[in-house]
C-alpha positions as CSV (number, residue, x, y, z in Angstrom):
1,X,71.0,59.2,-92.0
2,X,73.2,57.5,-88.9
3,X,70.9,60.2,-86.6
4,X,67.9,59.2,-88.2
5,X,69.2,55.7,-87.4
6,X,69.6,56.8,-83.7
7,X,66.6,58.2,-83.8
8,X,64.1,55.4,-84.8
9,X,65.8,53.4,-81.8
10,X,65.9,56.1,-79.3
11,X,62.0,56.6,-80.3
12,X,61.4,52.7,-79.7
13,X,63.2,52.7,-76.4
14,X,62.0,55.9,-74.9
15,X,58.0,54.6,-75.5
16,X,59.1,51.4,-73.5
17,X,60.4,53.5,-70.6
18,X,57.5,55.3,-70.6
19,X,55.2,52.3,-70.2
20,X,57.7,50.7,-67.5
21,X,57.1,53.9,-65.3
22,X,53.7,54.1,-65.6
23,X,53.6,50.7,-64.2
24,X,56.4,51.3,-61.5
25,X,54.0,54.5,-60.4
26,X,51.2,52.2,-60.4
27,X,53.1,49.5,-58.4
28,X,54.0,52.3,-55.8
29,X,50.3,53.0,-55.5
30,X,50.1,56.1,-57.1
31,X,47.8,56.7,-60.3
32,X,49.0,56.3,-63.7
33,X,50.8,58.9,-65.1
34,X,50.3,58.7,-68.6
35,X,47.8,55.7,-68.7
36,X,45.2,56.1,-65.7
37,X,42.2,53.9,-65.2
38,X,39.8,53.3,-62.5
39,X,41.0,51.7,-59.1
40,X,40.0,48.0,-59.2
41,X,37.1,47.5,-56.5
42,X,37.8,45.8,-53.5
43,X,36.1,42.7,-51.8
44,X,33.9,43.6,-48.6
45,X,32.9,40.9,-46.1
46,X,29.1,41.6,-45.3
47,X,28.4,43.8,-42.1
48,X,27.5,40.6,-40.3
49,X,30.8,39.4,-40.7
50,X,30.0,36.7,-43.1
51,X,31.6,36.2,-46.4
52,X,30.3,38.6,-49.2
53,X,30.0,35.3,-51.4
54,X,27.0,34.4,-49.7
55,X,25.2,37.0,-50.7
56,X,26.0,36.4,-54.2
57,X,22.2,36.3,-56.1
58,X,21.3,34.3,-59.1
59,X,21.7,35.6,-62.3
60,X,18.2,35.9,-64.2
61,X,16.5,33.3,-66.0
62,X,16.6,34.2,-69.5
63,X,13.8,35.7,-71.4
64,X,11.9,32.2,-72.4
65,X,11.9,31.7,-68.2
66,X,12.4,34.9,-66.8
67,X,9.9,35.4,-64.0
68,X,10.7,36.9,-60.5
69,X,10.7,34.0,-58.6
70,X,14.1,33.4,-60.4
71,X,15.7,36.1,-58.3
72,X,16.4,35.1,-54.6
73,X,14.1,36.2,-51.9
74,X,11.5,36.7,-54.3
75,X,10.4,32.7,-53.9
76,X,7.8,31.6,-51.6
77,X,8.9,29.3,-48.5
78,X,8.5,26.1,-49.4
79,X,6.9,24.5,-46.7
80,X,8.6,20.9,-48.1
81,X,11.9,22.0,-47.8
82,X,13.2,21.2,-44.2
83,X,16.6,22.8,-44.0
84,X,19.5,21.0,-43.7
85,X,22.8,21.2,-41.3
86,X,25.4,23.3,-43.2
87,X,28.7,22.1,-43.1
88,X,32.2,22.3,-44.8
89,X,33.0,19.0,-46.4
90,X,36.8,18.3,-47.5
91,X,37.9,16.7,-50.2
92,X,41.4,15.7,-51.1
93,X,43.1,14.1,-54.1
94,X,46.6,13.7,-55.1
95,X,46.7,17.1,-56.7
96,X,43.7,19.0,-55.0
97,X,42.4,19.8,-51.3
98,X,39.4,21.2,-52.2
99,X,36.5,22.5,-49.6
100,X,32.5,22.0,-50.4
101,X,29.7,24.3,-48.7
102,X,26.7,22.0,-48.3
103,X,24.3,25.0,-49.0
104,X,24.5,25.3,-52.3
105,X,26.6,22.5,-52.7
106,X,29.4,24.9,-54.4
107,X,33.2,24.8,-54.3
108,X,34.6,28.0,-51.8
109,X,38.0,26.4,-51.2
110,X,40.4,25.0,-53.6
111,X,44.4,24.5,-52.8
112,X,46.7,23.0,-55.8
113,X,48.7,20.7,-53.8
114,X,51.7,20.9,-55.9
115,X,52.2,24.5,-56.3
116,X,53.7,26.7,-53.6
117,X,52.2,30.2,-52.3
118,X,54.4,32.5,-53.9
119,X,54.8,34.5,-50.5
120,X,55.2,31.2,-48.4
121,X,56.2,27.9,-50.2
122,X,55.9,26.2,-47.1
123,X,52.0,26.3,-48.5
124,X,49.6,25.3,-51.4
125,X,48.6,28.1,-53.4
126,X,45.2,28.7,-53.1
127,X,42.6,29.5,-56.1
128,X,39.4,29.0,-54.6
129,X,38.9,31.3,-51.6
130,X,35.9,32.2,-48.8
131,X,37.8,35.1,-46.6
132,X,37.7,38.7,-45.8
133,X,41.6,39.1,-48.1
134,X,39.5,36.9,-50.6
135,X,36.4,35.5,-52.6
136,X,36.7,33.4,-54.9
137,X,34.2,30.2,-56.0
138,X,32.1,28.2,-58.1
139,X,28.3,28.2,-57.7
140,X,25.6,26.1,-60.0
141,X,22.1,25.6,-58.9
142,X,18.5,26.1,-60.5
143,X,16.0,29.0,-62.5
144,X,12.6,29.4,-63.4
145,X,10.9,29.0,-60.1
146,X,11.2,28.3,-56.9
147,X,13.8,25.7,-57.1
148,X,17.1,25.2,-55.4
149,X,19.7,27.3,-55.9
150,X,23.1,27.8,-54.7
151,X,21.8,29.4,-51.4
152,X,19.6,26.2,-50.6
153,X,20.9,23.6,-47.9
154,X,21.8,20.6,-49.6
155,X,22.1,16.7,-47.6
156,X,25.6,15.6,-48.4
157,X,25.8,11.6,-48.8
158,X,28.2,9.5,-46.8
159,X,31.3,8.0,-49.1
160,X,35.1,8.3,-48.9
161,X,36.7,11.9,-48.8
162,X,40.0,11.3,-49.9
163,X,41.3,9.6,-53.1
164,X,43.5,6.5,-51.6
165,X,46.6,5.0,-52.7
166,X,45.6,2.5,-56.2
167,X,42.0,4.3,-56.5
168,X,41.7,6.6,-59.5
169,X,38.1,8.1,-59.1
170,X,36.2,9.6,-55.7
171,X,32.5,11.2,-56.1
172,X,30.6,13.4,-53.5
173,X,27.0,13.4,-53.7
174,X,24.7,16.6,-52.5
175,X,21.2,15.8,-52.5
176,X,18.5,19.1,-51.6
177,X,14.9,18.9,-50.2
178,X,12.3,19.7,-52.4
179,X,11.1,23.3,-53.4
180,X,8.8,23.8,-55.8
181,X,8.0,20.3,-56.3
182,X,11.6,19.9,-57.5
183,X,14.8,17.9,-56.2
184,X,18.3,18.8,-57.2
185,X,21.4,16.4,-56.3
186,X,24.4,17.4,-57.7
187,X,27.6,14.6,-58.3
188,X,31.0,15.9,-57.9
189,X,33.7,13.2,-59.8
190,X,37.5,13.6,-59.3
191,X,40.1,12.1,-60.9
192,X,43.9,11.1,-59.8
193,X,46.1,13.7,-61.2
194,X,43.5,15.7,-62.8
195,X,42.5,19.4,-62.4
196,X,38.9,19.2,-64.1
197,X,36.2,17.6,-62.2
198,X,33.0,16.2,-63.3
199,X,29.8,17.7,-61.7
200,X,26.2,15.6,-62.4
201,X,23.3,17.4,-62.3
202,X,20.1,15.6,-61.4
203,X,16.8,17.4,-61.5
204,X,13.6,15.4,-60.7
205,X,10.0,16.4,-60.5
206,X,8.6,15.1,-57.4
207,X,5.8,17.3,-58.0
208,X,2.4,17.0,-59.8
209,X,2.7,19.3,-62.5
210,X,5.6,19.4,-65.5
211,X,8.3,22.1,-64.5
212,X,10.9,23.7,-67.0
213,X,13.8,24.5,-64.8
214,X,17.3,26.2,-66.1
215,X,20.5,25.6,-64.9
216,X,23.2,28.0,-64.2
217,X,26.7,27.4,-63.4
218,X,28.8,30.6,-62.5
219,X,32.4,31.5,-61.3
220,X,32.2,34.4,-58.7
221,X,35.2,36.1,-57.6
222,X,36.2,40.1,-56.2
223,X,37.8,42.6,-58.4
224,X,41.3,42.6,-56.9
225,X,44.4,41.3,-58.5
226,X,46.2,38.4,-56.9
227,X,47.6,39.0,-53.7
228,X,51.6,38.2,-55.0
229,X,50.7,39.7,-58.4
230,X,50.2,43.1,-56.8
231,X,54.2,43.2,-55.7
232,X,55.4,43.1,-59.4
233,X,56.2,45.6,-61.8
234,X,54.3,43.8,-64.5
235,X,50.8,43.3,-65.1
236,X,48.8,40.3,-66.6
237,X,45.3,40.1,-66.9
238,X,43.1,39.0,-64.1
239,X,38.9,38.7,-64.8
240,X,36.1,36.9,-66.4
241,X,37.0,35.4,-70.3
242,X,34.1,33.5,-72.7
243,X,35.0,31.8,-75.2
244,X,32.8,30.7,-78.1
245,X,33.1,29.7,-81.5
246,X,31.3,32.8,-83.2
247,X,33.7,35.0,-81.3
248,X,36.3,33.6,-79.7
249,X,38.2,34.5,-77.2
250,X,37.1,37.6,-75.1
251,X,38.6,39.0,-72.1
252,X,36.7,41.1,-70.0
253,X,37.7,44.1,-67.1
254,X,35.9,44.2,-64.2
255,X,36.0,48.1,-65.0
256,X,34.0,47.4,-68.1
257,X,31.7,45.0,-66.0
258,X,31.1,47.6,-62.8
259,X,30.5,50.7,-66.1
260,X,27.6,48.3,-67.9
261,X,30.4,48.3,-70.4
262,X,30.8,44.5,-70.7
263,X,29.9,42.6,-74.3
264,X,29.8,39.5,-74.9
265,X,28.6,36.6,-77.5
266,X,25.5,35.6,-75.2
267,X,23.8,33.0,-77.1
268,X,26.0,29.6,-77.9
269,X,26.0,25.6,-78.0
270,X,30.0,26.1,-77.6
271,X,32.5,27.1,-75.6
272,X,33.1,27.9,-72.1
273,X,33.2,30.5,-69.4
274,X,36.1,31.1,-67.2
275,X,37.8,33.5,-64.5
276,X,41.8,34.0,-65.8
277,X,44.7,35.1,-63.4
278,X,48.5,34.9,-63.4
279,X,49.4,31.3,-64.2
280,X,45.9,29.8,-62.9
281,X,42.0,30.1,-64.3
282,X,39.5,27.7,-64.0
283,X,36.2,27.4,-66.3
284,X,33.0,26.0,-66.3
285,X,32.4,23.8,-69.4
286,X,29.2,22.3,-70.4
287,X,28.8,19.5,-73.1
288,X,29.8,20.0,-76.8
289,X,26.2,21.3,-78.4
290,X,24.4,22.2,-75.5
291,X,22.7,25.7,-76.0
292,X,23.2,28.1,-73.3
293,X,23.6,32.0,-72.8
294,X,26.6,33.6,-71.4
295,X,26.8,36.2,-68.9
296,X,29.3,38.8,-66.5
297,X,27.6,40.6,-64.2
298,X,28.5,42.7,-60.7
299,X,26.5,41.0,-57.7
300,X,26.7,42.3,-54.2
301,X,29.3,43.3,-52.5
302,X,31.8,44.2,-55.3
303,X,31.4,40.7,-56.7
304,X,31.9,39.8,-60.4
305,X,30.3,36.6,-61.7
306,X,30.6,34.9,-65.6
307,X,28.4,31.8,-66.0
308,X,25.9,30.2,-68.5
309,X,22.4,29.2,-68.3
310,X,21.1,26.4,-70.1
311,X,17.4,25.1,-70.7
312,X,17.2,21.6,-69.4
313,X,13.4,21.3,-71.1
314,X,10.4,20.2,-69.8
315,X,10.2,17.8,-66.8
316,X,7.1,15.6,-66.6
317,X,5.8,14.5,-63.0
318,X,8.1,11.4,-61.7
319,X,10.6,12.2,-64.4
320,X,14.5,13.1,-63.8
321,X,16.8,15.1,-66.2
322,X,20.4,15.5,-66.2
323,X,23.0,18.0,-67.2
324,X,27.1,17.2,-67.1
325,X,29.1,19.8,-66.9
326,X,32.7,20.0,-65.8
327,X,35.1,22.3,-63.8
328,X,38.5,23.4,-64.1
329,X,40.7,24.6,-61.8
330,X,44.2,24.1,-61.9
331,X,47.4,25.5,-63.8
332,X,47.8,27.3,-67.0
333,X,49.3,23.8,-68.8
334,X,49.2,24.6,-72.5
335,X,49.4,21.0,-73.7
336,X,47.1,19.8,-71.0
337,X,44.2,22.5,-71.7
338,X,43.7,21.9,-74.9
339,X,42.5,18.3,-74.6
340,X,39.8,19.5,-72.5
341,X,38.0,22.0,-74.4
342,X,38.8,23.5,-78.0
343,X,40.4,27.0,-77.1
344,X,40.6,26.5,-73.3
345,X,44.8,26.9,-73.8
346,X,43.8,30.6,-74.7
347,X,43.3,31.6,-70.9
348,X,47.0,31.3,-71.2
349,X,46.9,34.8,-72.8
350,X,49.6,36.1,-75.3
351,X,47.9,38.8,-76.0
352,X,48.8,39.9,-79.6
353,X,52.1,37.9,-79.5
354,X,49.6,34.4,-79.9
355,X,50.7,33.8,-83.5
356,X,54.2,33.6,-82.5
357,X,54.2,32.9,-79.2
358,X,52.5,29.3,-79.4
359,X,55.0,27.6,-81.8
360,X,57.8,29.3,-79.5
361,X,56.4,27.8,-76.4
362,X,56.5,24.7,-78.1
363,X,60.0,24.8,-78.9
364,X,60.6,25.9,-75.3
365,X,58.9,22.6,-74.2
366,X,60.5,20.5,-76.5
367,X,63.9,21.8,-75.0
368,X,63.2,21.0,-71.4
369,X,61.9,17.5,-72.4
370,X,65.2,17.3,-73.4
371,X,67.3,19.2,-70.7
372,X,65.2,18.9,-67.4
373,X,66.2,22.0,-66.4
374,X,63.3,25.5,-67.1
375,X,66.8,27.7,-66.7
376,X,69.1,26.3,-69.5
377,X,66.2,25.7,-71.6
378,X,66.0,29.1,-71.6
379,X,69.5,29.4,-72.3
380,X,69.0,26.8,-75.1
381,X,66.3,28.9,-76.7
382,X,68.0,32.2,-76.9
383,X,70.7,30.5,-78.5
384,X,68.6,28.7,-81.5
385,X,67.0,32.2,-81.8
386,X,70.6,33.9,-82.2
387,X,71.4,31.1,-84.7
388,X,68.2,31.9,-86.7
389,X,68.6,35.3,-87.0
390,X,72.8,34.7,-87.5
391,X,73.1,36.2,-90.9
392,X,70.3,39.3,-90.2
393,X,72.4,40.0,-86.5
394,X,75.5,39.5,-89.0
395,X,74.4,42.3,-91.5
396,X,73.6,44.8,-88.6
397,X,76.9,44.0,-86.8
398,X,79.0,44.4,-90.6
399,X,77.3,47.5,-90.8
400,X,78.3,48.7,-87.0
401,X,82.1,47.8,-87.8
402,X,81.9,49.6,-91.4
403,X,80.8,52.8,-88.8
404,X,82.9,52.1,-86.7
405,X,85.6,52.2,-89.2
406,X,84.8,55.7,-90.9
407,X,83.5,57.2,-87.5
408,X,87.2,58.6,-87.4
409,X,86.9,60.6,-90.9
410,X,83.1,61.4,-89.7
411,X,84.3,63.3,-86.3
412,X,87.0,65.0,-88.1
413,X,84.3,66.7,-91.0
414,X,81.6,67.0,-88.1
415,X,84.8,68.9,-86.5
416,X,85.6,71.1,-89.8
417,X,82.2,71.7,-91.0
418,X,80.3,72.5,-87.7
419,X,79.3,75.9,-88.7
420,X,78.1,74.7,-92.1
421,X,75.4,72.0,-91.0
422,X,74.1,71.4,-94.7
423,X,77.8,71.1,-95.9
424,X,77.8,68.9,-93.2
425,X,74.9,66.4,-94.3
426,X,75.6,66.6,-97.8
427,X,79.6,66.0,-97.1
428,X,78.6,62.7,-94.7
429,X,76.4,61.4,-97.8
430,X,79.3,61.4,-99.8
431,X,81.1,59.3,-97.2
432,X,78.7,56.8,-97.1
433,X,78.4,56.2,-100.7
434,X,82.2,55.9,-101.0
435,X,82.6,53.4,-98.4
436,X,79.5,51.7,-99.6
437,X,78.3,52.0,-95.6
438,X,74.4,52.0,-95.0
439,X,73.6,53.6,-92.3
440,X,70.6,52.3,-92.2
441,X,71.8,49.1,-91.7
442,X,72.3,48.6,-88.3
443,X,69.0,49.4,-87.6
444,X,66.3,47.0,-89.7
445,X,67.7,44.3,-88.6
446,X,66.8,45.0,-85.0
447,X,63.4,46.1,-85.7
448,X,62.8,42.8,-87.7
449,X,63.9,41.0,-84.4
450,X,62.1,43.3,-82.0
451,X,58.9,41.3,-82.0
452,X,60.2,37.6,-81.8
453,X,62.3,38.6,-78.3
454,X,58.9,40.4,-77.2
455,X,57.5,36.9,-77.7
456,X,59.7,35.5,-75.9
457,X,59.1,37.7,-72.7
458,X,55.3,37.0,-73.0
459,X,56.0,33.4,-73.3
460,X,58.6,33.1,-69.9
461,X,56.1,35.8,-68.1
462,X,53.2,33.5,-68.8
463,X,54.1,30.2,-68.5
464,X,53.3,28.3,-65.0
465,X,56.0,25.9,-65.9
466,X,58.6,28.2,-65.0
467,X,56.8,29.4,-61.4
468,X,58.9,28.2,-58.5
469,X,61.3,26.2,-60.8
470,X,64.9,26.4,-60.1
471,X,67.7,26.6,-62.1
472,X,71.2,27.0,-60.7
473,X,72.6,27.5,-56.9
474,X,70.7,30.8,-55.9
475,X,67.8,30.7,-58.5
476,X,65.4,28.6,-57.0
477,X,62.4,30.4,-58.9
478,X,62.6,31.4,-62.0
479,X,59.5,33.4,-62.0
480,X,61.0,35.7,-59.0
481,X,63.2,38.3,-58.2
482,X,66.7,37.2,-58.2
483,X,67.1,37.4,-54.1
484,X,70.7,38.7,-54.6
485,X,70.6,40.4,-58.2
486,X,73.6,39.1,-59.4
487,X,71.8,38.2,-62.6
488,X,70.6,41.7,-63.2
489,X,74.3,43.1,-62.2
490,X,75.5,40.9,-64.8
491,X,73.1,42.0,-67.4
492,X,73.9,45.6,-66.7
493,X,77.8,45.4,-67.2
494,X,77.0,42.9,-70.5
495,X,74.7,45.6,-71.6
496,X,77.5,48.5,-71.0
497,X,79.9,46.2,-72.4
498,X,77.8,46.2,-75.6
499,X,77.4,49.9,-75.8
500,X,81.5,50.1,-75.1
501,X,82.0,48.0,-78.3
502,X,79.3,50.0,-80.7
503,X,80.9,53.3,-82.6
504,X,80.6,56.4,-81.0
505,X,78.2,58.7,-81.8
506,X,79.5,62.0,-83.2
507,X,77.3,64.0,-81.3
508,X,78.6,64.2,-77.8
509,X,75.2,64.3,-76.2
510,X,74.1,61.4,-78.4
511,X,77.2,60.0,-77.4
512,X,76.2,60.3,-72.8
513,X,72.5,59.2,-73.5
514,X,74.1,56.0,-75.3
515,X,75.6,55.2,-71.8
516,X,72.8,56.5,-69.3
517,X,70.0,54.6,-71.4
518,X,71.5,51.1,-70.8
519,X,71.8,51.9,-67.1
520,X,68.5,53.5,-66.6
521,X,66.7,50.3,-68.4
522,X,69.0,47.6,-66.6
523,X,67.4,49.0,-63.2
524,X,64.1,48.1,-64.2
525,X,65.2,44.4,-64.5
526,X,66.2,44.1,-60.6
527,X,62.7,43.8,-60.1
528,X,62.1,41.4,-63.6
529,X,61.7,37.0,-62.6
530,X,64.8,36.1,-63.4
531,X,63.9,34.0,-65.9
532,X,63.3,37.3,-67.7
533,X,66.8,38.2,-66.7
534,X,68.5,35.3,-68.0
535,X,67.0,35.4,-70.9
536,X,68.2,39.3,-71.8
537,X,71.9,38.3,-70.2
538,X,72.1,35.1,-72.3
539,X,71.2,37.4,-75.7
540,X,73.5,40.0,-74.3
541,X,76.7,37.7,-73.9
542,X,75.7,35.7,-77.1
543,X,75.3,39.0,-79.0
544,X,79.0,40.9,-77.8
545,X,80.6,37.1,-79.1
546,X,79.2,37.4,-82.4
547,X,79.9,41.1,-82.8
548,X,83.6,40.7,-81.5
549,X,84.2,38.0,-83.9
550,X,82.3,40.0,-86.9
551,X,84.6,42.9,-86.2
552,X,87.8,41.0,-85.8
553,X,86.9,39.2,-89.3
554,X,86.1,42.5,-90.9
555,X,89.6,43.9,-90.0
556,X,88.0,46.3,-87.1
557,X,89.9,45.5,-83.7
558,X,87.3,45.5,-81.1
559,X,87.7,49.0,-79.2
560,X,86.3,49.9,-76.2
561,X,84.6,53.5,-76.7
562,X,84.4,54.5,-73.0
563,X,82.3,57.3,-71.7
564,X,83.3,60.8,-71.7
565,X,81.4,63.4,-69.4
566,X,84.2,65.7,-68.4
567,X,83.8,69.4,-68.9
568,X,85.9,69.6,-71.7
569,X,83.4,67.5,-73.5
570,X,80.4,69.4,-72.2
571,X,81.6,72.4,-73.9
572,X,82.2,71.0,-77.1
């Protein structure tokens, strides 16, 4: 039974080593060894040199105004339609810096003025991008004839470009020419200290005959991972998300776009679309109980797109209609995201950990109210958990030292009876019963626990919060690398310190893998955010005190059961 225990564990932790070097061989470049998939496909600028977002087309009217004057290039030149000077306009607020294309009037630039690059903090990170390393924007613009579009040069309105000191709103105002009888102006509203931005759409019929335009709003980005993200052993999702309230939340790979694999709920009057990456997203919302259809779809160039159309109705001559929608693009803030839309804090993605991971979060949050400080928050949290789980750890550890404490009389019958190997198992039974021991015992308790510390390193590898936040002297980011890895030295001698002070296996082979596992595993987390690491150091040191003190209460001095890989002990 005390093998079968060893067993079940070894099981466990072998699977996660095999996971972690698939990722390490993907993070080296190579393919997957046990879990391949298609190569993500990479951005191309255009032969001309311009960016490939340009190029983008309009998605397709849907069916009640699909015609093929909704696809770009197939519209007649509209002889009313002067064009206008294109020109970058930039916008900056306290929290944004964002850059407008007057063609098209959509956002190609975007930096978050109080998050760092993660290669250079000397810099904003940048979502929104128009370069050959990167394309990344949001596009809105008109269906159902030959109206404007996100290609068509748009006027831009004098007015203030930056949000000044005591002002709390700035608007920019695009106004096209007329095709197809029809005008578009499009409002941009920004807000101090807010990542969602309000964006008007006007439509009016200057023409002499009623139109039935759509509007589109879309998010269209390449296939590649973040440029830091792409240095990390660990992988989070990066791609187009729709969220409705008939289905949900659902994440989609550009894989299954680029294979006509994608499905999603297309019709709804809720919800939103979005485009999810490491710590940031951003999402096109459009008013509570306005119907509209979903889509993701590859455009040119490798490009993936997720928007929504929605019918604005019929337009009489003279008449103007207007659509609000808003955009987000900022941090993954849990708290903050979920007053904007119901379900938007879901881009923050759990995966199947949600369940536990939100009311852990929340306690994680309520603890740096409290302390200030991401790192001892952390510290704080592990420790709450340990006291939770005190009397489960307790049972295991009880059941360690009762092992621990027969292990003598179970080497010395493994000894005797070693030719005799079902003598043996029914001889160890006996044992057991007669010092009441469970072998067993050490072992549920662990797998109870398993999924709560998972939680716990979803939570700390998803929250933004913990990006670039320091904690003490040499961690000045949590969410990298410890630059000297004294944290993951640390937690490598307190994990070898733990397997010193657990019984010794009988089996002498048993007894070298209990050794070489810790030290293969601890080498994986020299390349973990040390958040990560301090987390799996605090539990480490917290979990040696309570066994030490179990052990001394049960009548077991602590003993160190040091390694033994001599030759003597090979050939036993």
């Amino acid at each position: 039974m005390n093998d079968i225990r060893r067993t079940i564990l070894w099981v466990i932790f072998g699977f996660t080593l095999v996971l972690l070097w698939d990722k390490w061989q993907v993070h080296n470049g190579n393919k997957a060894t046990f879990f391949p998939t298609p190569p993500a496909a990479t951005a191309q600028a255009s032969e001309a040199g311009k960016p490939a977002a340009t190029d983008a087309s309009v998605p397709a009217a849907s069916a009640a105004a699909a015609s093929p004057s909704a696809v770009p290039g197939a519209e007649p030149a509209a002889a009313e339609a002067p064009a206008a000077p294109r020109e970058d306009v930039v916008v900056s607020t306290d929290v944004l810096r964002l850059t407008f294309d007057s063609q098209g009037a959509k956002l190609k630039h975007a930096e978050l003025l109080q998050y760092a690059d993660s290669q250079d903090k000397s810099r904003p990170f940048v979502l929104f991008d128009e370069s050959v390393h990167r394309v990344y924007q949001a596009q809105s613009g008109l269906i159902g004839g030959a109206f404007p579009t996100h290609k068509t040069p748009m006027n831009v309105l004098p007015g203030a470009r930056e949000l000044k000191e005591g002002e709390d709103q700035l608007q920019l105002r695009f106004e096209s020419a007329e095709q197809g009888g029809v005008k578009l102006a499009t409002t941009w509203t920004f807000k101090r200290g807010a990542y969602d931005m309000g964006v008007r759409h006007e439509v009016i019929n200057n023409g002499s005959a009623a139109v039935s335009p759509q509007l589109y709003v879309q998010l269209v980005r390449d296939g590649n991972k973040p440029e830091g993200e792409q240095t990390t052993m660990y992988s989070t999702f990066t791609g187009p998300a729709v969220y409705t309230d008939e289905k949900k939340y659902q994440k989609v790979e550009f894989k299954d776009i680029e294979n006509g694999k994608a499905s999603v709920e297309k019709t709804s009057s809720t919800g939103y679309v979005a485009m999810v990456q490491h710590y940031f997203a951003s999402a096109w919302l459009l008013p509570e109980g306005t119907a509209h259809d979903n889509f993701v779809r590859k455009v040119d160039n490798n490009l993936y797109a997720v928007g929504s159309i929605a019918s604005l109705g019929q337009i009489e001559p003279g008449h103007t209609k207007s659509l609000d929608a808003r955009l987000f693009a900022g941090p993954q803030i849990e708290k903050k995201l979920q007053l904007l839309s119901p379900g938007l804090e879901l881009v923050k993605d759990y995966g199947m950990f949600t369940i536990l991971a939100k009311p852990m979060y929340w306690l994680l949050d309520k603890l740096h109210s409290f302390l200030g400080n991401w790192g001892w928050s952390i510290v704080a949290l592990v420790l709450l958990l340990k006291i939770a789980f005190y009397w489960l750890n307790a049972k295991a550890y009880s059941s360690m030292a009762k092992m621990k404490a027969i292990n003598p009389k179970i080497q010395e019958m493994r000894e005797r009876l070693k030719d005799k190997p079902q003598q043996m198992q029914q001889e160890m039974m006996r044992i057991y019963r007669e010092e009441k021991v469970n072998p067993m015992g050490g072992c549920l308790p662990i797998l109870v626990q398993i999924p709560v510390f998972m939680t716990l390193y979803w939570v700390l590898l998803s929250s933004v919060e913990i990006r670039n936040a320091p904690w003490i002297g040499w961690i000045t980011d949590l969410s990298a690398k410890d630059p000297y890895f004294i944290l993951p030295v640390l937690m490598t001698l307190s994990s070898l310190l733990q397997t010193a002070l657990n019984p010794a296996p009988p089996d002498p082979m048993q007894a070298k893998m209990m050794w070489i596992m810790p030290l293969v595993f601890s080498v994986m987390f020299f390349f973990f955010p040390a958040g990560l690491v301090l987390y799996w150091l605090t539990n480490n040191i917290l979990s040696i005190a309570q066994q030490w003190i179990i052990n001394t209460r049960m009548g077991v001095p602590p003993q160190f059961n040091l390694p033994k890989f001599g030759k003597a002990d090979a050939g036993k």
